[in-house]
N, C-alpha and C positions, 0 to 999 in steps of 0.2 A: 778832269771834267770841270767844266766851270761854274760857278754861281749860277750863272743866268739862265743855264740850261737846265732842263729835267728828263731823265731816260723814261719813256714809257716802253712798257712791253706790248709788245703787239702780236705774240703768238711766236711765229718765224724772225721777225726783225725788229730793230731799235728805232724807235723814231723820235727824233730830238725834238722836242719843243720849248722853244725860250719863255720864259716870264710872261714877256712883254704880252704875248701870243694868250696865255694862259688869266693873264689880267681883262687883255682885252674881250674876251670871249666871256667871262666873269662880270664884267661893267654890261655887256649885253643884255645879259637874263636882269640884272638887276635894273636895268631900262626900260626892258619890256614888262617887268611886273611891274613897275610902277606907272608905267601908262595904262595897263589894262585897269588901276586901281584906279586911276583920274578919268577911265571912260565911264566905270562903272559910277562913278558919283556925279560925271555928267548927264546919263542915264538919269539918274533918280532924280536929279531938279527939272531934267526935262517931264520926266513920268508925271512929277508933282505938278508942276506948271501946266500940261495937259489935261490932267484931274481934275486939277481944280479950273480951271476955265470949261470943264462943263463936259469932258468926253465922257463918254460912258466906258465903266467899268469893264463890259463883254466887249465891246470894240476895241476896246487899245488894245490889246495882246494881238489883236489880228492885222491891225495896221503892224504894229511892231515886225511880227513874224512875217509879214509880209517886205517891210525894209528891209530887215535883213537878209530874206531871200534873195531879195535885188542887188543888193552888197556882197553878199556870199555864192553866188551862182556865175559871177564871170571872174573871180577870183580862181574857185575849183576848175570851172571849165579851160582858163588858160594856164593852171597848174598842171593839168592831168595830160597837156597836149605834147 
């Protein structure tokens, strides 16, 4: 066996997967948490910027949830097809 490789079990069979494979999948999640962590702080100085130019408190949550429903309903709808 070599270095580069790792035996996973898979129940019935071996399935080989290299490093490489295993690094790259690993750099992923750690991309994707740290984007969600630079949206969510682009969120707050948007929120603050919005507040403070005068929106009202009960209305942003409803504009909010209503972007995101516009963002998040053709994402689901072409996932689910």
């Amino acid at each position: 066996m070599h270095m580069e490789e790792l035996l996973c079990d898979d129940r019935e069979k071996k399935i080989k997967i290299s490093c490489k494979d295993l690094l790259a999948s690993a750099f992923r999640v750690h991309v994707a948490a740290a984007s969600v962590q630079m949206l969510y702080a682009a969120f707050q100085v948007l929120a603050k910027a919005a507040l403070s130019s005068g929106t009202s408190r009960s209305v942003f949550p409803v504009y909010r949830n209503a972007i995101a429903a516009l963002v998040i309903a053709p994402l689901a709808f072409f996932s689910e097809r």
